[in-house]
C-alpha positions as CSV (number, residue, x, y, z in Angstrom):
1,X,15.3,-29.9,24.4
2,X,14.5,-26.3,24.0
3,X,11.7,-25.0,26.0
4,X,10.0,-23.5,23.1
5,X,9.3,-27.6,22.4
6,X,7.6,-28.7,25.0
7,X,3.7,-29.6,25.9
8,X,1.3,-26.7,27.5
9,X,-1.4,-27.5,30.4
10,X,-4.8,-25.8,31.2
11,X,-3.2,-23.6,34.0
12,X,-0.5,-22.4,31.5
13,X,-3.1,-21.2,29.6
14,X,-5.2,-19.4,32.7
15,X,-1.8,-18.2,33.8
16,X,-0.6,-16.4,30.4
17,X,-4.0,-14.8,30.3
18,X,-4.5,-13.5,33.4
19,X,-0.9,-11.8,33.3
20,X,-1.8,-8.3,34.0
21,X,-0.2,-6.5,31.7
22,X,-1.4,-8.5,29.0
23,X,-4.7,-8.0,29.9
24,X,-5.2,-4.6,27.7
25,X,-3.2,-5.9,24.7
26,X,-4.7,-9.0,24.7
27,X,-9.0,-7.6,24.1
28,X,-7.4,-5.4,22.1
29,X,-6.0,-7.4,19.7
30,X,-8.8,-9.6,19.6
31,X,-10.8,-6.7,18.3
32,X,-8.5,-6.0,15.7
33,X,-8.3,-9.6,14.4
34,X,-11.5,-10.4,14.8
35,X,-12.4,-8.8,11.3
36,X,-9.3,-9.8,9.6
37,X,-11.0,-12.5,7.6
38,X,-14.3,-10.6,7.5
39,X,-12.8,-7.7,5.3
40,X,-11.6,-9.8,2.7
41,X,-15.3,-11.8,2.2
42,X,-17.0,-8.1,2.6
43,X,-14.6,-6.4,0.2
44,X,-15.3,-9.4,-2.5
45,X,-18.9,-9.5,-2.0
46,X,-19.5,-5.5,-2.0
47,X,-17.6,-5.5,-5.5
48,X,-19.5,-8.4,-6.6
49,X,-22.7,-6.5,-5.9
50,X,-21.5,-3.0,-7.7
51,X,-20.0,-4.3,-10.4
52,X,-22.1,-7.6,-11.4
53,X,-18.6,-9.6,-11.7
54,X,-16.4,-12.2,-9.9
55,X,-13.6,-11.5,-11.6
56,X,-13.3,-8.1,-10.5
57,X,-14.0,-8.7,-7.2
58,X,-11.5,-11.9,-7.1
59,X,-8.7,-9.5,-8.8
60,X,-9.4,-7.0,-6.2
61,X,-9.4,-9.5,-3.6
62,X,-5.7,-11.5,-4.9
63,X,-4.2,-7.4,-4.9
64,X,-5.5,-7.5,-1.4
65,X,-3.9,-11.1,-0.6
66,X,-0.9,-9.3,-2.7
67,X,-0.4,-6.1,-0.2
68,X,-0.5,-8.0,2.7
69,X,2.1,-10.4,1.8
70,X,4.1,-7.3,1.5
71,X,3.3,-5.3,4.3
72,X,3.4,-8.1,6.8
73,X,7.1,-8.2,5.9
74,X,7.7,-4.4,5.9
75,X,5.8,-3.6,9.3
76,X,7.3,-6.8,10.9
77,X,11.1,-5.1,10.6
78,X,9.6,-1.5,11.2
79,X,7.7,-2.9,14.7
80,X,11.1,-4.8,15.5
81,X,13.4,-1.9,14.9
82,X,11.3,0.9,16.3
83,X,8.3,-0.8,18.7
84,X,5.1,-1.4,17.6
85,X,3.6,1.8,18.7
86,X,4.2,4.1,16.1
87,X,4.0,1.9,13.0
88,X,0.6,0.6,14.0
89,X,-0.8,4.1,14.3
90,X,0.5,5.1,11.1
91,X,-0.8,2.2,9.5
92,X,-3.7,1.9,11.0
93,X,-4.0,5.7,9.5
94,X,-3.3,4.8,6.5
95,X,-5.4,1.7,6.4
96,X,-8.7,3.8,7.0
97,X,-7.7,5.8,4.5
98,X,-7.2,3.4,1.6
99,X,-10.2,1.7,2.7
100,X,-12.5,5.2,2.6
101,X,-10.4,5.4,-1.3
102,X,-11.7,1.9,-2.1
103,X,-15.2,2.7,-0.6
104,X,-15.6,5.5,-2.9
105,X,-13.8,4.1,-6.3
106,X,-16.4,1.1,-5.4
107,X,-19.3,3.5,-5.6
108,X,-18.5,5.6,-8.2
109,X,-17.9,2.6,-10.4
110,X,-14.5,2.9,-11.3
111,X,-12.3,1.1,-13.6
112,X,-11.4,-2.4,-12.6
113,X,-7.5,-1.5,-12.6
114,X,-8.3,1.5,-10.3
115,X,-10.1,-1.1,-7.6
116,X,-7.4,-3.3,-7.7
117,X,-5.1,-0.9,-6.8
118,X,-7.1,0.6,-4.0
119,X,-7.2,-3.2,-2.9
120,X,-3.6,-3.7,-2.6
121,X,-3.2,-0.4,-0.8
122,X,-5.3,-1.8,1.3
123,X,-3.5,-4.9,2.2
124,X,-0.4,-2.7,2.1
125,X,-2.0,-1.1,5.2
126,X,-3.6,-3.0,6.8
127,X,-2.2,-3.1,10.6
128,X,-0.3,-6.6,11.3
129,X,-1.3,-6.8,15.6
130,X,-0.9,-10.3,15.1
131,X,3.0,-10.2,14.6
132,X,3.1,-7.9,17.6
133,X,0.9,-9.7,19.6
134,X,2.8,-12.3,18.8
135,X,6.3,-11.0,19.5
136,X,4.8,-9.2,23.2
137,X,4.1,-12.3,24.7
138,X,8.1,-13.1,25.0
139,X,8.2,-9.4,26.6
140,X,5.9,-10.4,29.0
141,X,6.3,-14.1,30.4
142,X,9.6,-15.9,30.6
143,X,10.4,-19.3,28.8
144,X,8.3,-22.1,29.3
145,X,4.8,-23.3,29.4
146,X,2.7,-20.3,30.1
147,X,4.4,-18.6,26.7
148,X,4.0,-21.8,25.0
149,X,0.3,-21.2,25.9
150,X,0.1,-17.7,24.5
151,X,1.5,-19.1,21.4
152,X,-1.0,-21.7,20.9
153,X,-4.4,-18.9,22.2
154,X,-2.7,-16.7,19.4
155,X,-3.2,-19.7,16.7
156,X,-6.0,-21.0,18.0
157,X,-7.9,-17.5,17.8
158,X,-7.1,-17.1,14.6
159,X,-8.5,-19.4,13.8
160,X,-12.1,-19.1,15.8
161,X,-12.0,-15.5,13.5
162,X,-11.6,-17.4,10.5
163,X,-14.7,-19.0,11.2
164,X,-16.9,-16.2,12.2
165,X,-15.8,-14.2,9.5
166,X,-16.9,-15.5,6.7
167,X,-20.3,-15.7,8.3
168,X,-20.8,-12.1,9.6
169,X,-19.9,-10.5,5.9
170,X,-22.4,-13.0,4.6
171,X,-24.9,-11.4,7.0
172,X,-23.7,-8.0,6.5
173,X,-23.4,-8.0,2.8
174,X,-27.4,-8.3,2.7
175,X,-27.6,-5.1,4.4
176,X,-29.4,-2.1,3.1
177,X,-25.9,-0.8,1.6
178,X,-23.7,-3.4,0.0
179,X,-20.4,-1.9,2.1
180,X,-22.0,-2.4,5.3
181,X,-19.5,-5.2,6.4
182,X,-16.5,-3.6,5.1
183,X,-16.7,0.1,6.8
184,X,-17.6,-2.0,10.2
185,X,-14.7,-4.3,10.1
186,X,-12.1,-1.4,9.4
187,X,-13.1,0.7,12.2
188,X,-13.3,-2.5,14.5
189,X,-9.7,-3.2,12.7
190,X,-8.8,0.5,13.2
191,X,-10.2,1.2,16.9
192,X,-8.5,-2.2,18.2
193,X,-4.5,-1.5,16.3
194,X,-4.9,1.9,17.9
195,X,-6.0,0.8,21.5
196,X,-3.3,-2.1,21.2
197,X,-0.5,0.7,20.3
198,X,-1.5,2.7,23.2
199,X,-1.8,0.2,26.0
200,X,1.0,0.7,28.5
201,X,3.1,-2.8,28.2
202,X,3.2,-2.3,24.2
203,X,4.4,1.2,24.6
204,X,7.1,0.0,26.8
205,X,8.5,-1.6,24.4
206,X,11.0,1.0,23.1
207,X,13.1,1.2,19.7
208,X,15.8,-1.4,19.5
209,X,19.3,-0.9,20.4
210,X,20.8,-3.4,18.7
211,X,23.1,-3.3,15.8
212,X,21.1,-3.2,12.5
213,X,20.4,-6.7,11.1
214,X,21.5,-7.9,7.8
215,X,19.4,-6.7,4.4
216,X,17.6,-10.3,4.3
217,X,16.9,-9.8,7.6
218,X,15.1,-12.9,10.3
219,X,15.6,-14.5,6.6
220,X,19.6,-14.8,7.1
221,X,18.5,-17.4,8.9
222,X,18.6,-21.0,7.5
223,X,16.2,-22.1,9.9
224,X,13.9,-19.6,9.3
225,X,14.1,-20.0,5.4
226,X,13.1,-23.7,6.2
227,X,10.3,-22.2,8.6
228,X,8.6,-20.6,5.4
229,X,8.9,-23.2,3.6
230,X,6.9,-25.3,5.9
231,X,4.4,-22.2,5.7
232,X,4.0,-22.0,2.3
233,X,2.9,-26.2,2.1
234,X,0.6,-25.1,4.4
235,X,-0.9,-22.6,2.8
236,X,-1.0,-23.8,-0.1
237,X,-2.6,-27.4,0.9
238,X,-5.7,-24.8,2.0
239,X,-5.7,-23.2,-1.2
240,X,-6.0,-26.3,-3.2
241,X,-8.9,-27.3,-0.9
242,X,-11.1,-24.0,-0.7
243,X,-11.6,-24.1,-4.4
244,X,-11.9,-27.7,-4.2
245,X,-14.9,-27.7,-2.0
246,X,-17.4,-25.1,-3.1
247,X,-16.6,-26.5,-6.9
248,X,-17.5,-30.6,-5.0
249,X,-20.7,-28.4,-3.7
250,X,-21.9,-27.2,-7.0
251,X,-20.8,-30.4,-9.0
252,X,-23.8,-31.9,-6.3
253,X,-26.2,-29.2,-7.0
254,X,-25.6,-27.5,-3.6
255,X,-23.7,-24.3,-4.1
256,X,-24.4,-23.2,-0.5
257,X,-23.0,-25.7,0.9
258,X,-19.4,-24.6,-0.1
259,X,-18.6,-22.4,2.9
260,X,-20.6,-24.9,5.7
261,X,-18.4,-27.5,4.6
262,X,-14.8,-25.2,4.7
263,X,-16.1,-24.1,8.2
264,X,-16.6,-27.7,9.5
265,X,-12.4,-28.3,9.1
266,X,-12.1,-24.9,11.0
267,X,-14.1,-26.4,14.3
268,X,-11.9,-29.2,14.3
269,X,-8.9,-27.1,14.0
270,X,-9.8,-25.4,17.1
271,X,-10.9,-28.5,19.1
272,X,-8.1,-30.4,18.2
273,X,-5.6,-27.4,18.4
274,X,-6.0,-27.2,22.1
275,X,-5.7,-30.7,22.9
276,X,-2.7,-31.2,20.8
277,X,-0.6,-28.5,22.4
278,X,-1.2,-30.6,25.7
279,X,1.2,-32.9,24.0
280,X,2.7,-32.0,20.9
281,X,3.8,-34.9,19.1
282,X,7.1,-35.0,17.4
283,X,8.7,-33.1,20.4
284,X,11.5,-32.1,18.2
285,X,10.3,-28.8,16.2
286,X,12.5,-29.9,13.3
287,X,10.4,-33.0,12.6
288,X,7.1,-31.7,13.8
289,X,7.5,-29.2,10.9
290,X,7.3,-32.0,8.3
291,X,5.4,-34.7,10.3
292,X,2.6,-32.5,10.3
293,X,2.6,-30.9,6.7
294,X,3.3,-34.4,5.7
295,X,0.2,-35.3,8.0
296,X,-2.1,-32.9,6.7
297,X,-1.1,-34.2,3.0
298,X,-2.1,-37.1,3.5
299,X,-5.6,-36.2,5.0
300,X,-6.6,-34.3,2.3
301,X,-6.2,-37.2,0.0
302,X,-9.0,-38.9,1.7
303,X,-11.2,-35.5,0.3
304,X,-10.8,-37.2,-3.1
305,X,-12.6,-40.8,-1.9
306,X,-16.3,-39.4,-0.8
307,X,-19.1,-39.8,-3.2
308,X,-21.3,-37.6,-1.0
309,X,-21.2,-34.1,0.8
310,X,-22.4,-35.4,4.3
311,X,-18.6,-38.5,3.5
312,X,-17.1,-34.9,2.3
313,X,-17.9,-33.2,5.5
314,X,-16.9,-35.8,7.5
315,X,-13.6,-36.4,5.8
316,X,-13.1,-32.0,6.2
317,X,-13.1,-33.1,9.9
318,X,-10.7,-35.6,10.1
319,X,-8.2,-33.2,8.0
320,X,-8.9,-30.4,10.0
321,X,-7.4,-31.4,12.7
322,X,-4.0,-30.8,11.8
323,X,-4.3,-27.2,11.2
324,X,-4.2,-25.1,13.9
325,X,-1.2,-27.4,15.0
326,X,0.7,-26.6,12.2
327,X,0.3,-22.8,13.1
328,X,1.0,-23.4,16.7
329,X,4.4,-24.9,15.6
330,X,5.2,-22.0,12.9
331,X,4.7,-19.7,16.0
332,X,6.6,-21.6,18.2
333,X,9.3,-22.4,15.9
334,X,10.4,-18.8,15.4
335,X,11.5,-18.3,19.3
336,X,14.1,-21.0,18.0
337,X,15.0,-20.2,14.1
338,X,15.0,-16.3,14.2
339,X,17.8,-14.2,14.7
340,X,17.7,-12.0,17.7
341,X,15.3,-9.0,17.4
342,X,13.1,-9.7,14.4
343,X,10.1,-11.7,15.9
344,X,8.2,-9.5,14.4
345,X,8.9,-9.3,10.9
346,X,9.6,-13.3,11.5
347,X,6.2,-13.3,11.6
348,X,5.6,-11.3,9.3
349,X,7.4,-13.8,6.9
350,X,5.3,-17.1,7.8
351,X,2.4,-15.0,7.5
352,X,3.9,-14.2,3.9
353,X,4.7,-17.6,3.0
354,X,0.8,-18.9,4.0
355,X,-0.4,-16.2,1.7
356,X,1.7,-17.0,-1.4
357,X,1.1,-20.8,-1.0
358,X,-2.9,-19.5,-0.7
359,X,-3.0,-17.6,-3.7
360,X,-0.9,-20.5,-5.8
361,X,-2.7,-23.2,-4.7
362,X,-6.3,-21.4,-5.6
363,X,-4.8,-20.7,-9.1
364,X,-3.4,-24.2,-10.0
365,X,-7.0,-25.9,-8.0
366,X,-8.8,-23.4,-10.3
367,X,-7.4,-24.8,-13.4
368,X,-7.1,-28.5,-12.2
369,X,-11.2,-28.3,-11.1
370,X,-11.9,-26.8,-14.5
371,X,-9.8,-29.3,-16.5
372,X,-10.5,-32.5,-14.1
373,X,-13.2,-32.0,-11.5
374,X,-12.3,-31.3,-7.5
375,X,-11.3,-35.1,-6.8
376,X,-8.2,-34.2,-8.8
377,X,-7.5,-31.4,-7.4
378,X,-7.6,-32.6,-3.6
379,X,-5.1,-35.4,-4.7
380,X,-3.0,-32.5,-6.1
381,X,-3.1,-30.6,-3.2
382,X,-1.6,-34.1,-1.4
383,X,0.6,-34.2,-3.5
384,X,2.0,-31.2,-3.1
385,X,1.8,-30.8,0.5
386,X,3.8,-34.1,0.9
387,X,6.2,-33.2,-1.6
388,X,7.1,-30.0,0.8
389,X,6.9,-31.9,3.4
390,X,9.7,-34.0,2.1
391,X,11.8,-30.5,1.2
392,X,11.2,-29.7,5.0
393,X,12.5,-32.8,6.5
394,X,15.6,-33.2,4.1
395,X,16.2,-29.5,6.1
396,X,15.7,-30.9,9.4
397,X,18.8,-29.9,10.9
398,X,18.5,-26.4,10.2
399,X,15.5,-26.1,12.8
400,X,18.2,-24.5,15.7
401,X,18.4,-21.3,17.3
402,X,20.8,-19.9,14.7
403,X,24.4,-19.1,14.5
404,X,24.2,-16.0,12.7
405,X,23.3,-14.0,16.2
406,X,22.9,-14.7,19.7
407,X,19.2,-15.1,21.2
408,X,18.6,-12.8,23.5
409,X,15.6,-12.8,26.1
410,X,14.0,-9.6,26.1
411,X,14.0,-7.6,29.5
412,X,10.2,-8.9,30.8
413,X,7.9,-6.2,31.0
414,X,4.4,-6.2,33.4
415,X,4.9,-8.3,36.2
416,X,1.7,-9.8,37.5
């Protein structure tokens, strides 16, 4: 069994955070995750407000979702070929600067086409700590159950910014200026990528030495290709579901409701997330990938059955459960599928994969709510999720450190 497979205790945890040189990378990437999900809502909500329309601000938003799946590839191989230091701060750079373009195209009230491109810039730039964060912790702790642990905190506080999020821009969006909530989440975005590119154990980690990959890059791997796949189920499962539930909200006359009832499958998520990687179950990462996208499939069917919010809600709970386990597995399955030196941009491509699966399962929920009503569209979103599910464990075999390079340990950096 690789070691990448196997269950996590409390003191794995304590012992992975209280590595010393993990300590300055690790608050500051929390502060620049910690708005990832905020900037999006803000962004949306502030060109809701200007312009008077959801469709702007929802094109603006999917050339957002659009630049990220792009740049989460592109930074991945740059931060694996050259060390996160100097792509981060160039980003990061950059970010602030599209964001101050989008800011003032937003106020002057600029064409539609014009914000949209601002947007993607914007996603373009916007500085991926989480695939380097990601990718340090196998610098600094050796194989086993304390890096196990670091991979599961990294999903699992995800996941905790997911929820707060969406909450804080709701907050801030009510604010005396409209952009209130964007401008803050940047420079919490920008301040945390730059203090995460400067702290000693990241800037050790130099340029790499190795010879040059192939042009497909961590995806040469047929592993890793099955990897995305399993991603992109996942994402989009969720996608199906958070058009599903604000349109179930509104059908009952309770439009509010929408985002209490997405954030109650998040809590679960998180409880569950940590008790689960006490004892992952398959222990084989080639048929956890598909036991738990098949899992998940099947417990969003049971969105479809409530006739009530307070049965919906309590149904979002039970199918919550299985999501931050998937994400602990995408993360753990990398350390076996990718090639040697592109942890990063491996990253980089699950992150890719959940975004395209996002942004084609709200299109095809959108048309299936407006066509059938949301109890269609959560059996949809079953049905697709098990039907990848099914792709993923007819690819089974492929989930093995790969043949196409030799995994390499990198030298361990920060001792305790």
């Amino acid at each position: 069994m690789s070691h990448s497979e196997g269950r996590t205790t409390l003191a794995d945890y304590r012992g992975a955070l209280t590595t010393r040189a993990a300590r300055r990378p690790a608050v500051a990437s929390v502060l620049a995750r910690l708005p990832i999900a905020m900037i999006g809502i803000s962004a949306l909500l502030y060109v809701q407000r200007e312009t008077g329309s959801f469709a702007a601000a929802g094109l603006v938003s999917a050339g957002s979702l659009v630049g990220v799946s792009v740049g989460a590839v592109i930074q991945g191989r740059l931060i694996d070929r050259f060390g996160p230091t100097r792509p981060l701060l160039v980003v990061a750079l950059l970010s602030a600067l599209s964001m101050a373009a989008l800011v003032t195209a937003i106020e002057s009230h600029a064409a539609t086409a014009v914000l949209v491109a601002f947007g993607a810039a914007t996603g373009l730039s916007e500085p991926m700590v989480g695939s380097a964060s990601r990718a340090l912790w196998t610098r600094l702790l050796p194989p086993g159950g304390a890096r196990n642990a670091a991979f599961s905190y990294e999903a699992i506080s995800m996941e905790v910014f997911f929820i707060l999020g969406p909450g804080v821009a709701g907050l801030l969006v009510m604010a005396p200026w409209a952009g209130t909530g964007l401008v803050l989440g940047v420079a919490l975005q920008f301040t945390g990528a730059v203090l995460f590119a400067l702290s000693p154990a990241v800037r050790a980690w130099g340029p790499s030495t190795g010879p040059r990959g192939t042009l497909l890059g961590a995806l040469a791997s047929p592993g890793m290709r099955t990897l995305a796949l399993a991603a992109l189920g996942f994402g989009m499962v969720i996608g199906f579901v958070e058009v599903a539930v604000p349109a179930s909200a509104t059908a009952a006359g309770e439009p509010s409701v929408g985002g209490l009832l997405l954030s109650a499958w998040s809590l679960s998520s998180v409880a569950f997330g940590v008790a689960y990687s006490l004892r992952p179950w398959p222990r084989r990462l080639g048929l956890r990938l598909p036991a738990l996208l098949g899992g998940f499939g099947a417990l969003v069917a049971l969105l479809a059955w409530p006739s009530s919010l307070w049965g919906l809600a309590l149904m979002m709970l039970l199918a919550g459960a299985l999501i931050t386990p998937q994400s602990t597995a995408h993360s753990a399955a990398i350390e076996v599928v990718a090639p040697a030196g592109t942890a990063a941009e491996a990253f980089g491509w699950v992150l890719t994969a959940v975004t395209l699966g996002l942004a084609a399962g709200q299109s095809v929920s959108g048309y299936i709510v407006e066509h059938a009503g949301p109890g269609a569209a959560f059996l949809a979103a079953s049905v697709a999720g098990l039907v990848l599910a099914l792709a993923v464990w007819l690819l089974r075999g492929t989930v093995r450190v790969p043949t196409t390079a030799t995994v390499e340990e990198p030298e361990l950096v920060g001792a305790r």
